[in-house]
PDB file of N, CA, C and O in Angstrom, chain B, residues numbered from 101:
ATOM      1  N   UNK B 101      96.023  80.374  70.953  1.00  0.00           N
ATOM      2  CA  UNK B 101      95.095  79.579  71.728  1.00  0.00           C
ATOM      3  C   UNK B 101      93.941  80.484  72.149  1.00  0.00           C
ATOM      4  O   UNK B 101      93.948  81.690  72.396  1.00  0.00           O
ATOM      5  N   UNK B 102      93.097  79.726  72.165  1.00  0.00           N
ATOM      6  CA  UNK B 102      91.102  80.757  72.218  1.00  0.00           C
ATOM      7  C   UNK B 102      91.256  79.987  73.870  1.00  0.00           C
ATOM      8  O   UNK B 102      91.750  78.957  74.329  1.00  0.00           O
ATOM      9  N   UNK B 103      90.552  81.114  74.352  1.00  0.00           N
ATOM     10  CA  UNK B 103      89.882  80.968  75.740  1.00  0.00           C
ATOM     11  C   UNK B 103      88.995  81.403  75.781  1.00  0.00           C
ATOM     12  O   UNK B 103      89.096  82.589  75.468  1.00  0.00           O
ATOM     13  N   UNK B 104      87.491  80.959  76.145  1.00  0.00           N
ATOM     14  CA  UNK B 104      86.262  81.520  76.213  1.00  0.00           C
ATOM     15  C   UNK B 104      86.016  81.820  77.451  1.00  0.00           C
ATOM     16  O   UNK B 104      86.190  80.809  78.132  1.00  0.00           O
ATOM     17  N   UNK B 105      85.709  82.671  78.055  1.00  0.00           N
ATOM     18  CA  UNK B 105      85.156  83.123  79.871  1.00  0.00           C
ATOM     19  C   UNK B 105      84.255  83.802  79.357  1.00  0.00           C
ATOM     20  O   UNK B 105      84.260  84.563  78.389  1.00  0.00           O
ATOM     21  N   UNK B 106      82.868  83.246  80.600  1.00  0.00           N
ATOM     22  CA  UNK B 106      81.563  83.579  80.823  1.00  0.00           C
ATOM     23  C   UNK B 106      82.440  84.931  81.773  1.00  0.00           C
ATOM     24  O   UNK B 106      83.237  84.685  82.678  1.00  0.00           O
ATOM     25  N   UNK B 107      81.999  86.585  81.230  1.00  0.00           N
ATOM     26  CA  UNK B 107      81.928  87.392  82.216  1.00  0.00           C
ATOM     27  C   UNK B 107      80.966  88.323  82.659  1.00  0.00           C
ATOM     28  O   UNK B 107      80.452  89.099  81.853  1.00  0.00           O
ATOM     29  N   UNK B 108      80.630  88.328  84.011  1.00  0.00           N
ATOM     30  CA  UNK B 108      79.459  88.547  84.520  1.00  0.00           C
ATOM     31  C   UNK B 108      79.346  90.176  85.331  1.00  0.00           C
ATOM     32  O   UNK B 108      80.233  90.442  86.142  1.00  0.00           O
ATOM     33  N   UNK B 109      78.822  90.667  85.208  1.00  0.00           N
ATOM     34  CA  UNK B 109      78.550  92.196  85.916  1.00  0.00           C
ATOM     35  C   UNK B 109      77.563  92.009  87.172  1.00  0.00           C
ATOM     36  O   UNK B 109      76.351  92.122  86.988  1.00  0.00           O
ATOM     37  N   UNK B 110      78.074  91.727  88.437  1.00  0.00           N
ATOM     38  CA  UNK B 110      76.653  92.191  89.633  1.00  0.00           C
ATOM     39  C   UNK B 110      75.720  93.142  89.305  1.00  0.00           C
ATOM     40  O   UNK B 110      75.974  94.060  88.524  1.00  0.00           O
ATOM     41  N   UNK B 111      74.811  93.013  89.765  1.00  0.00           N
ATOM     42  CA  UNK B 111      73.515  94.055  90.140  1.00  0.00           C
ATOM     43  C   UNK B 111      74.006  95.167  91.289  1.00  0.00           C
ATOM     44  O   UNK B 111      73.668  94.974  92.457  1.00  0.00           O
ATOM     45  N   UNK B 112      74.830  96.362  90.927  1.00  0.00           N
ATOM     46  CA  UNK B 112      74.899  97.050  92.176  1.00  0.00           C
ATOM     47  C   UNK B 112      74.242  97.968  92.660  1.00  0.00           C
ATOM     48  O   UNK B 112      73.453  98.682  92.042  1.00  0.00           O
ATOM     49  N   UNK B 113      74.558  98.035  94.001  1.00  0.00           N
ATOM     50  CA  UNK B 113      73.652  99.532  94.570  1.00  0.00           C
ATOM     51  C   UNK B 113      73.675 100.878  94.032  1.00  0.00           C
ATOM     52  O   UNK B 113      72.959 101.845  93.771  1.00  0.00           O
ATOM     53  N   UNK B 114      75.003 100.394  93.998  1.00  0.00           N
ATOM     54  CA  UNK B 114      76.010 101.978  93.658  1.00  0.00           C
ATOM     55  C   UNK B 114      76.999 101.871  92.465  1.00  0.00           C
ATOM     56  O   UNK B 114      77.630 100.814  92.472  1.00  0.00           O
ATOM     57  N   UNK B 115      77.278 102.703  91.459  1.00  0.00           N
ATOM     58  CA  UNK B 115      78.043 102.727  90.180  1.00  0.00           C
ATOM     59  C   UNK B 115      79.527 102.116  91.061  1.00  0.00           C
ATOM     60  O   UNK B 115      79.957 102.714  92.047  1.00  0.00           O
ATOM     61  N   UNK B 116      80.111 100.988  90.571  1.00  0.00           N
ATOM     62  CA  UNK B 116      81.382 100.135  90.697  1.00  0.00           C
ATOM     63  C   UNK B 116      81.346  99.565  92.205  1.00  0.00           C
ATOM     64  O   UNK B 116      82.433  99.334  92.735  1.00  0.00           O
ATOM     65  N   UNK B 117      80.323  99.359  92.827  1.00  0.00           N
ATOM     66  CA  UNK B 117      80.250  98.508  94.013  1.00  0.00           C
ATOM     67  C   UNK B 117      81.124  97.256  93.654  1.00  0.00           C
ATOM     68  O   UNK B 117      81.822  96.615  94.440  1.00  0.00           O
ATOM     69  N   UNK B 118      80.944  97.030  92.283  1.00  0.00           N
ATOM     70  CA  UNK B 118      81.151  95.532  92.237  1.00  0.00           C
ATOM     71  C   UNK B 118      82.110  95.341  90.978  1.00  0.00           C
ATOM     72  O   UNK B 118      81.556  95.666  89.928  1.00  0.00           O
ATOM     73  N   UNK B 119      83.518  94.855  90.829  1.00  0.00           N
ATOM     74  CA  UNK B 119      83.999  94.864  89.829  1.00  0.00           C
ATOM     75  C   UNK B 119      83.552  93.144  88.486  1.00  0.00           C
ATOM     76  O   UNK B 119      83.072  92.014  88.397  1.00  0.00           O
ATOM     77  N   UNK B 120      83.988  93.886  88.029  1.00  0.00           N
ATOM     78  CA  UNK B 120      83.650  92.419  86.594  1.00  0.00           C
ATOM     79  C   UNK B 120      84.163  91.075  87.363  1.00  0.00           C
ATOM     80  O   UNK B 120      84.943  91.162  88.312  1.00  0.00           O
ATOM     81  N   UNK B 121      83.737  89.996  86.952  1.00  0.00           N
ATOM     82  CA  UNK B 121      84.010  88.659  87.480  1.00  0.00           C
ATOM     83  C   UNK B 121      83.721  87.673  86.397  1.00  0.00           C
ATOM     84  O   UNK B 121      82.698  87.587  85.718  1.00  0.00           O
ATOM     85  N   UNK B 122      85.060  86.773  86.345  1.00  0.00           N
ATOM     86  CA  UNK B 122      85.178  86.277  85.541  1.00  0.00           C
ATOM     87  C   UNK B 122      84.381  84.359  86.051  1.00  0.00           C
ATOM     88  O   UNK B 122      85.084  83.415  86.411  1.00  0.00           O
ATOM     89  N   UNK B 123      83.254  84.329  85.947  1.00  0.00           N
ATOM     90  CA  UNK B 123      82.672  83.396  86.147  1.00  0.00           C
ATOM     91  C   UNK B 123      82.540  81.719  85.611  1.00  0.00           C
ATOM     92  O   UNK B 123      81.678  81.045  86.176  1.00  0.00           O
ATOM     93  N   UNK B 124      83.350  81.088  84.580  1.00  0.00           N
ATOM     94  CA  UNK B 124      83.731  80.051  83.739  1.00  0.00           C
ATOM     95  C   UNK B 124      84.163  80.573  82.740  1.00  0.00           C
ATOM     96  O   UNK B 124      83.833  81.613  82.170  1.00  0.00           O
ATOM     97  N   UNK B 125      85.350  79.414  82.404  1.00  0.00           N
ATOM     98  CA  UNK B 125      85.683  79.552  81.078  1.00  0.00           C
ATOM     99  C   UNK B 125      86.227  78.455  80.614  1.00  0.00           C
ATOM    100  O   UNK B 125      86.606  77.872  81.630  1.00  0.00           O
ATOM    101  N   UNK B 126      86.555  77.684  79.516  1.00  0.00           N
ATOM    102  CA  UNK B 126      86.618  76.941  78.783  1.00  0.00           C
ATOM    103  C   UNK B 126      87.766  77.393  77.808  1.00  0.00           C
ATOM    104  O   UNK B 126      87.938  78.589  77.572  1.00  0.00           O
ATOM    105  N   UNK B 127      88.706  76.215  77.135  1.00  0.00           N
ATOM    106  CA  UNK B 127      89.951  76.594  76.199  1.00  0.00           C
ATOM    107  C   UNK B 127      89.096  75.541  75.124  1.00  0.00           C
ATOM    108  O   UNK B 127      88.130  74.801  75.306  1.00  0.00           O
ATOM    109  N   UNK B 128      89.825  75.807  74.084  1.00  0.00           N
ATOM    110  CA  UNK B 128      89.233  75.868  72.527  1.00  0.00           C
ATOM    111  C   UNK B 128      88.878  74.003  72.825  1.00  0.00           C
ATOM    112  O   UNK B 128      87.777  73.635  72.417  1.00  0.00           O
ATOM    113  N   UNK B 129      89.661  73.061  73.412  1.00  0.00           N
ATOM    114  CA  UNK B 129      89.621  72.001  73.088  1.00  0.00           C
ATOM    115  C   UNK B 129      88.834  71.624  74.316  1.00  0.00           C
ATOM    116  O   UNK B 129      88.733  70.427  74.584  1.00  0.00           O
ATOM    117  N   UNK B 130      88.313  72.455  75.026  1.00  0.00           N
ATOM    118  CA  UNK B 130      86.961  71.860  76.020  1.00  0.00           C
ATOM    119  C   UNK B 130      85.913  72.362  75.212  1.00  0.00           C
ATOM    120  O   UNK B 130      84.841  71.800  75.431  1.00  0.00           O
ATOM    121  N   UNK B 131      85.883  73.439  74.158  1.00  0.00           N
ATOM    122  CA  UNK B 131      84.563  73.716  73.618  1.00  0.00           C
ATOM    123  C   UNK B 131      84.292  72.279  72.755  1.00  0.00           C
ATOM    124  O   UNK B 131      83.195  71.722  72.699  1.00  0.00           O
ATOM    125  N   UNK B 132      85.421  71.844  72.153  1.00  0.00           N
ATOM    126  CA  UNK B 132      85.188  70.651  71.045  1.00  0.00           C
ATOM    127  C   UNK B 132      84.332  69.764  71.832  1.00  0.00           C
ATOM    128  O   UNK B 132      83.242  69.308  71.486  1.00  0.00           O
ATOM    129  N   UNK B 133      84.950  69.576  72.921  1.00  0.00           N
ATOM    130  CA  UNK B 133      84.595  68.241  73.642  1.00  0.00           C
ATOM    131  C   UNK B 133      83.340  68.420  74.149  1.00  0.00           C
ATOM    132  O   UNK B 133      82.776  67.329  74.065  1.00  0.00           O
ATOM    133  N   UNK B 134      82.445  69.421  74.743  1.00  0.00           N
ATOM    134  CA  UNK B 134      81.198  69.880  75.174  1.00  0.00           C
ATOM    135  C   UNK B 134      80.936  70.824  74.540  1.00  0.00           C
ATOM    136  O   UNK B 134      80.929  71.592  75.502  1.00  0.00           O
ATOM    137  N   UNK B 135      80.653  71.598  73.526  1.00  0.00           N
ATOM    138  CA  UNK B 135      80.147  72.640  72.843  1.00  0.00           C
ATOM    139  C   UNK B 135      78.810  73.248  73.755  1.00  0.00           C
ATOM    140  O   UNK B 135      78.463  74.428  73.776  1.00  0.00           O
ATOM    141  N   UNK B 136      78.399  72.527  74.227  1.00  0.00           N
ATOM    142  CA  UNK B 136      76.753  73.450  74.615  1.00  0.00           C
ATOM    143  C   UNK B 136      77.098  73.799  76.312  1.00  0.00           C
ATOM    144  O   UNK B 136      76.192  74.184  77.050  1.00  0.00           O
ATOM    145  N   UNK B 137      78.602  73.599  76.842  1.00  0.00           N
ATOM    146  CA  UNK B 137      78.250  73.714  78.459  1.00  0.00           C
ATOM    147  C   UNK B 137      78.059  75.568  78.818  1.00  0.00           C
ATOM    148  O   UNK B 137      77.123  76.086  79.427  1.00  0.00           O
ATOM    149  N   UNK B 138      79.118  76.176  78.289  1.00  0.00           N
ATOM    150  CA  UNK B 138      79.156  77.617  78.648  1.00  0.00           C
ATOM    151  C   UNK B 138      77.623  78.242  78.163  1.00  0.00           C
ATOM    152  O   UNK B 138      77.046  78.869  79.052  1.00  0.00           O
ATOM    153  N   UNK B 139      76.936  78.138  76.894  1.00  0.00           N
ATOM    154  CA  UNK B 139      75.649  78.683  76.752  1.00  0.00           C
ATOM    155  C   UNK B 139      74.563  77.552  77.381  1.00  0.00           C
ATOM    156  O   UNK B 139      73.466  77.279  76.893  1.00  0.00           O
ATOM    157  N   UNK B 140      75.279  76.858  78.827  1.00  0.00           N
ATOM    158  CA  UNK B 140      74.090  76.207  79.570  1.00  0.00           C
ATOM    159  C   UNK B 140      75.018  76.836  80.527  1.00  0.00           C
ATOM    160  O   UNK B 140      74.550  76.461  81.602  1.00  0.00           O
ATOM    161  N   UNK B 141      75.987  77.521  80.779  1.00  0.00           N
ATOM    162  CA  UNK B 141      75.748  78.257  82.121  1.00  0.00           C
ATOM    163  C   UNK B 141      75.946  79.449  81.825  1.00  0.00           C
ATOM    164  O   UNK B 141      76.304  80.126  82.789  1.00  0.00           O
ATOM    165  N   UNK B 142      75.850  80.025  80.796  1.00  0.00           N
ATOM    166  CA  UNK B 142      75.757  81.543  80.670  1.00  0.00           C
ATOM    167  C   UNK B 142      73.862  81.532  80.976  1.00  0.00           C
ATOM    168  O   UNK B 142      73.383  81.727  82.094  1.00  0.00           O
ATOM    169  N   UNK B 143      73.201  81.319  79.983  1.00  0.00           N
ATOM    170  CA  UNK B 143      71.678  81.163  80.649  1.00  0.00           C
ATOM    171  C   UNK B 143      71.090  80.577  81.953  1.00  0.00           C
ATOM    172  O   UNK B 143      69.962  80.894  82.331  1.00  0.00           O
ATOM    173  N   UNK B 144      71.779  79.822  82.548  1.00  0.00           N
ATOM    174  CA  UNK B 144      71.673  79.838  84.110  1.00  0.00           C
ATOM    175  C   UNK B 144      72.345  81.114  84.649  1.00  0.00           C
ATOM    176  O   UNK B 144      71.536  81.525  85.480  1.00  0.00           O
ATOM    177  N   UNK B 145      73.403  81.972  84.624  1.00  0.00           N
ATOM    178  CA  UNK B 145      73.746  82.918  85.566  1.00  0.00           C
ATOM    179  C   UNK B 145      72.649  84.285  84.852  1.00  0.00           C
ATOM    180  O   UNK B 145      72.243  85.288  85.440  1.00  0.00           O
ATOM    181  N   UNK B 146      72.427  83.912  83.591  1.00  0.00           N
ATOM    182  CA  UNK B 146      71.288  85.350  83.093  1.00  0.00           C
ATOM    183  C   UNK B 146      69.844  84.670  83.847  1.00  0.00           C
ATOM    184  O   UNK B 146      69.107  85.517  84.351  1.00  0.00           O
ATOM    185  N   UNK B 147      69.424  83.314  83.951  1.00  0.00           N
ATOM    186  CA  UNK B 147      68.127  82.852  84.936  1.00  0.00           C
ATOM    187  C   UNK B 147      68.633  83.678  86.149  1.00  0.00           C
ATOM    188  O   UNK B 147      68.230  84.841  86.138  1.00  0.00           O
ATOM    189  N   UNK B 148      69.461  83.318  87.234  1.00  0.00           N
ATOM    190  CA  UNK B 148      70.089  83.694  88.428  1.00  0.00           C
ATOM    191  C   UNK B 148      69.442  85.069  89.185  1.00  0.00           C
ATOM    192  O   UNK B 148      69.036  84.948  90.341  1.00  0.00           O
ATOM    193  N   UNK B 149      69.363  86.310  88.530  1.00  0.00           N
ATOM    194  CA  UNK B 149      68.963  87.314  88.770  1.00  0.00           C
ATOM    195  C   UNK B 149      70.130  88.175  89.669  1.00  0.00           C
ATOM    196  O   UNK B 149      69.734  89.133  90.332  1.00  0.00           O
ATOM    197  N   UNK B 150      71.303  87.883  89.676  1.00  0.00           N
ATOM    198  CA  UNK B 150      72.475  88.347  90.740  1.00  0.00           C
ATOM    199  C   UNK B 150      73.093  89.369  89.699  1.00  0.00           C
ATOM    200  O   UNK B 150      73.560  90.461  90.024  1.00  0.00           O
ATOM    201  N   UNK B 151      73.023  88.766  88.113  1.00  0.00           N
ATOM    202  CA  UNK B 151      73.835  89.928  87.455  1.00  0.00           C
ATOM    203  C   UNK B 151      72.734  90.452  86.265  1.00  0.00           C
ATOM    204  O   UNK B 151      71.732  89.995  85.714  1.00  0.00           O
ATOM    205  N   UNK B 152      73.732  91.978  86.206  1.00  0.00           N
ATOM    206  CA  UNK B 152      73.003  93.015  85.572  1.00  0.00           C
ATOM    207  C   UNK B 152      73.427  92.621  84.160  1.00  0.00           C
ATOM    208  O   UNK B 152      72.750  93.159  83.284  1.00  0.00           O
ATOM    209  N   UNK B 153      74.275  91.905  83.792  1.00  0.00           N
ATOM    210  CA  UNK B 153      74.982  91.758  82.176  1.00  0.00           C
ATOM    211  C   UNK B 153      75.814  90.085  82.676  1.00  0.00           C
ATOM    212  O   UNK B 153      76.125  89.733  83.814  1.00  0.00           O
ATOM    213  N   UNK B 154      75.947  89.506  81.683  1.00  0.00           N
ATOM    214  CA  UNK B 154      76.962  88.388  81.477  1.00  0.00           C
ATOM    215  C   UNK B 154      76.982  88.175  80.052  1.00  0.00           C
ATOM    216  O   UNK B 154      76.100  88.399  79.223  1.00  0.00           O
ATOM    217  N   UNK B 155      78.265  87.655  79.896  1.00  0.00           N
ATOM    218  CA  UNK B 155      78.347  87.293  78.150  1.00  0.00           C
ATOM    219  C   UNK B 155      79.698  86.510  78.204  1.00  0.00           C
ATOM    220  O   UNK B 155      80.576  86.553  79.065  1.00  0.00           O
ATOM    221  N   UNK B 156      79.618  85.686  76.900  1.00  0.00           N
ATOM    222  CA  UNK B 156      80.876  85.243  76.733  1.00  0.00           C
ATOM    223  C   UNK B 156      81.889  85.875  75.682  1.00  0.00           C
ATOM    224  O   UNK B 156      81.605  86.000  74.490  1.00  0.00           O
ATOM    225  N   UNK B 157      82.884  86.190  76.145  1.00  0.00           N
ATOM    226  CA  UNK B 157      84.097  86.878  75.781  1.00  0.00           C
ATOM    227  C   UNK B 157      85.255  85.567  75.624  1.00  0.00           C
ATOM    228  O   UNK B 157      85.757  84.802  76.447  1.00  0.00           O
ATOM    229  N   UNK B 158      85.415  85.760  73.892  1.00  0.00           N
ATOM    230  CA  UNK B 158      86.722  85.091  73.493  1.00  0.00           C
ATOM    231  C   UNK B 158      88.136  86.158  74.085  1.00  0.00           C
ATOM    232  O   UNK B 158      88.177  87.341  74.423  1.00  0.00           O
ATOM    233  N   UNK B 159      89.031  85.232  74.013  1.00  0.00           N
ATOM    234  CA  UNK B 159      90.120  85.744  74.111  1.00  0.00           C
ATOM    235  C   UNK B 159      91.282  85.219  73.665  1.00  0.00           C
ATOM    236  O   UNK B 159      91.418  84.000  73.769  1.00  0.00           O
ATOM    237  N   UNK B 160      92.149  85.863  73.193  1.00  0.00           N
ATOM    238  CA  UNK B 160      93.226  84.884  72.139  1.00  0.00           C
ATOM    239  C   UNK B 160      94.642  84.945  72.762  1.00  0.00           C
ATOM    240  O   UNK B 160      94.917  86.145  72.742  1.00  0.00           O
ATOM    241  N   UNK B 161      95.478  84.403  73.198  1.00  0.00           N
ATOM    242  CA  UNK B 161      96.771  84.085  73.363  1.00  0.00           C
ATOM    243  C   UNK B 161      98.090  83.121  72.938  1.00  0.00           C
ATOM    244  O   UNK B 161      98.031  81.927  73.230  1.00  0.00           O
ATOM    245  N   UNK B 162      99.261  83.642  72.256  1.00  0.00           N
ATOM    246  CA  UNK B 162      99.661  82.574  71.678  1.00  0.00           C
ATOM    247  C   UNK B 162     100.215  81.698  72.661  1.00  0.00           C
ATOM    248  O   UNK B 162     100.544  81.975  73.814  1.00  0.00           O
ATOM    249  N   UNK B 163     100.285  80.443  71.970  1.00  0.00           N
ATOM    250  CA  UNK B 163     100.119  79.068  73.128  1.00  0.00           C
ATOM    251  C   UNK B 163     101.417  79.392  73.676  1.00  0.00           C
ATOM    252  O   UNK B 163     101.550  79.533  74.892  1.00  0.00           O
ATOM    253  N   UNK B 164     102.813  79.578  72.515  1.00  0.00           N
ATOM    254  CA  UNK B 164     103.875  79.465  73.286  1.00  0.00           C
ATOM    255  C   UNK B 164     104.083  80.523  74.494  1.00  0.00           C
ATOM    256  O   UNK B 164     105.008  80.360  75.289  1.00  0.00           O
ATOM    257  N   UNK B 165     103.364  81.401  74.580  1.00  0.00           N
ATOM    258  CA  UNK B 165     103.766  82.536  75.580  1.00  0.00           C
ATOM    259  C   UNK B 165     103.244  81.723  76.895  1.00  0.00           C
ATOM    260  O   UNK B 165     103.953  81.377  77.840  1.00  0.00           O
ATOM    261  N   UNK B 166     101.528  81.445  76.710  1.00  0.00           N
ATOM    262  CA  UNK B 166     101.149  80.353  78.060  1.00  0.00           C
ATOM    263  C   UNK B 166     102.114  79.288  78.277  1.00  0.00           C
ATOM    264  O   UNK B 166     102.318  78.918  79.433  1.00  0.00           O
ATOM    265  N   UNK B 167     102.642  78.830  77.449  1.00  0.00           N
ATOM    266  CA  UNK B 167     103.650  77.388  77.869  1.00  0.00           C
ATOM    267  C   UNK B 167     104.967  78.200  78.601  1.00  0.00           C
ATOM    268  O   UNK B 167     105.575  77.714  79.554  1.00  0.00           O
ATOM    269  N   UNK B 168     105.284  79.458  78.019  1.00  0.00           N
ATOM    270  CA  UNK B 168     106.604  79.985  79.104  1.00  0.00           C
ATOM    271  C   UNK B 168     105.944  80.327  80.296  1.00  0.00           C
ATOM    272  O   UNK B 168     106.395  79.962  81.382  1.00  0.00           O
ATOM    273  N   UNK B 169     105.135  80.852  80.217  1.00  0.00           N
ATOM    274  CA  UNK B 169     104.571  81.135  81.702  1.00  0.00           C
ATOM    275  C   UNK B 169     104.412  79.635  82.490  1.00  0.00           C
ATOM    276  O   UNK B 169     104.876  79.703  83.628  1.00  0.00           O
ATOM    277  N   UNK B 170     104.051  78.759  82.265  1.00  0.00           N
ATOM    278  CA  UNK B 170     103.740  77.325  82.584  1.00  0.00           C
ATOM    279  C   UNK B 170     105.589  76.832  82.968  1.00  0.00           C
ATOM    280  O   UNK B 170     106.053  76.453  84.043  1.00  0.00           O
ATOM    281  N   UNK B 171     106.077  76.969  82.046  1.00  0.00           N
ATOM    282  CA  UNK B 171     107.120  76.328  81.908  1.00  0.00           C
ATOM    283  C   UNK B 171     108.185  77.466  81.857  1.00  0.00           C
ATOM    284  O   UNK B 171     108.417  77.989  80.767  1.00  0.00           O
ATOM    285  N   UNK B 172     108.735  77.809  82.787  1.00  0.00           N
ATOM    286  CA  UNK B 172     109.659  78.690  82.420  1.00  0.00           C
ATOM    287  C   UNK B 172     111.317  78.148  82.257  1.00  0.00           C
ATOM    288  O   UNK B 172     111.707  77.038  82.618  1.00  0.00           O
ATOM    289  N   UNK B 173     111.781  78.726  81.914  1.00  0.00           N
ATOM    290  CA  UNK B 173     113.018  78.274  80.706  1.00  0.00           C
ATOM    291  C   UNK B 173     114.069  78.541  81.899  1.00  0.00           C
ATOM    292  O   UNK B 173     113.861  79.599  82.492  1.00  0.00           O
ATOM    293  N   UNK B 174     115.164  77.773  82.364  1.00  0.00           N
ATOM    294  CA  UNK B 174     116.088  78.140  83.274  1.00  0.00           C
ATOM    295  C   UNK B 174     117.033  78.033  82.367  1.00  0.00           C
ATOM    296  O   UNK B 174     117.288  77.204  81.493  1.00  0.00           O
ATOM    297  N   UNK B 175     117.603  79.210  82.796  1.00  0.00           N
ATOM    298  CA  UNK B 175     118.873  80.066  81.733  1.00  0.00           C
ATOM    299  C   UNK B 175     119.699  79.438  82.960  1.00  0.00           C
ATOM    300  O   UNK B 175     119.387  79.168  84.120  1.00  0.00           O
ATOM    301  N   UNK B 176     121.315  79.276  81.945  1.00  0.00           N
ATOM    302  CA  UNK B 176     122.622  79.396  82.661  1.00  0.00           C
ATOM    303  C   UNK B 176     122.876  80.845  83.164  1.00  0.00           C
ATOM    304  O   UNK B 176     122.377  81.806  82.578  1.00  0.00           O
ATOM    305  N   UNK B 177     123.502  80.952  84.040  1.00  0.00           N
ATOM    306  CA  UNK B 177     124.179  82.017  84.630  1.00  0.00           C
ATOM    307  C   UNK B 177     125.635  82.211  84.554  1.00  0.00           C
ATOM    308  O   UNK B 177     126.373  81.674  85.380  1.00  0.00           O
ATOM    309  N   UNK B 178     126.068  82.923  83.640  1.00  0.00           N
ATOM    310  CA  UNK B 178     127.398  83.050  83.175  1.00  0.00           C
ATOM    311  C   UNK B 178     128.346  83.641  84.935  1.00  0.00           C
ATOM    312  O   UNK B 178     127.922  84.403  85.804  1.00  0.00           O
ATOM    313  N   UNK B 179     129.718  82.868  84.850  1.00  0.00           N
ATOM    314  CA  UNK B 179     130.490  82.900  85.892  1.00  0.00           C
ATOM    315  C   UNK B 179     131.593  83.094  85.553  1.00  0.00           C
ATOM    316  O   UNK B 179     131.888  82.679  84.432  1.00  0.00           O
ATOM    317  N   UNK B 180     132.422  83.642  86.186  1.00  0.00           N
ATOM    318  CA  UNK B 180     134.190  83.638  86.362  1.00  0.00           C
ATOM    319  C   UNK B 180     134.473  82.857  87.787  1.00  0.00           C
ATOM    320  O   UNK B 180     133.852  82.873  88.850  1.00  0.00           O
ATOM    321  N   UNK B 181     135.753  82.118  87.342  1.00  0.00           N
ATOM    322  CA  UNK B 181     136.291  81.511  88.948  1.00  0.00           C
ATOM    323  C   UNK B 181     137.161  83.175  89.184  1.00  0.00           C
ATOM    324  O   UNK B 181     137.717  83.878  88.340  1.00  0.00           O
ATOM    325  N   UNK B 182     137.028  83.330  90.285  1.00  0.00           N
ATOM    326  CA  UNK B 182     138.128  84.294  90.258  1.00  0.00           C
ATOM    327  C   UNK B 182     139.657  83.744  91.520  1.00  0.00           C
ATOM    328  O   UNK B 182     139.236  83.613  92.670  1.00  0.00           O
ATOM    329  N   UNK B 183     140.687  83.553  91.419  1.00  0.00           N
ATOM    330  CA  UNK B 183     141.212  83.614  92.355  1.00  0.00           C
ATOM    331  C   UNK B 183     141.594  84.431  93.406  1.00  0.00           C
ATOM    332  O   UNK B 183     142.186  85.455  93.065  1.00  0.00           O
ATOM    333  N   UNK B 184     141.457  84.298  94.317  1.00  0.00           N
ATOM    334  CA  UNK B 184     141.633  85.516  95.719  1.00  0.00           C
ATOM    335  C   UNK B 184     142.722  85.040  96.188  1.00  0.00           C
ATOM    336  O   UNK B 184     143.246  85.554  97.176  1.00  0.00           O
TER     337      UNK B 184
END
């Protein structure tokens, strides 16, 4: 699965005032559905004048790993009766 995030760099005073920020992002089947929204807000946050860099950065993950994280799997817990 593709994930696109707009990520943006502040304008800082000082070298790492400001860490990276992940400003929008979109999964493969919101690009289908709107194709032009992220390069209409990547050029609004480069209009903006707040950051020194922004760009959009793909990123790839396989779906089933997001669906365990989403959905996590409840295991049995193996037992003995014991008598006391």
């Amino acid at each position: 699965m593709k994930t696109y995030v707009i990520y943006g760099q502040r304008k800082c005073r000082y070298p790492g005032e400001y860490s990276l920020e992940a400003l929008d992002c979109m999964s493969e089947a919101d690009i289908d559905g709107n194709p032009e929204y992220l390069e209409q807000k990547l050029a609004e946050y480069q209009a903006g004048g707040e950051f020194d860099r922004v760009a959009i950065v793909t990123l790839s993950a396989p779906e089933a790993d997001i669906r365990a994280v989403l959905y996590p799997e409840q295991k049995a817990i193996p037992a003995t009766v014991v008598d006391g």
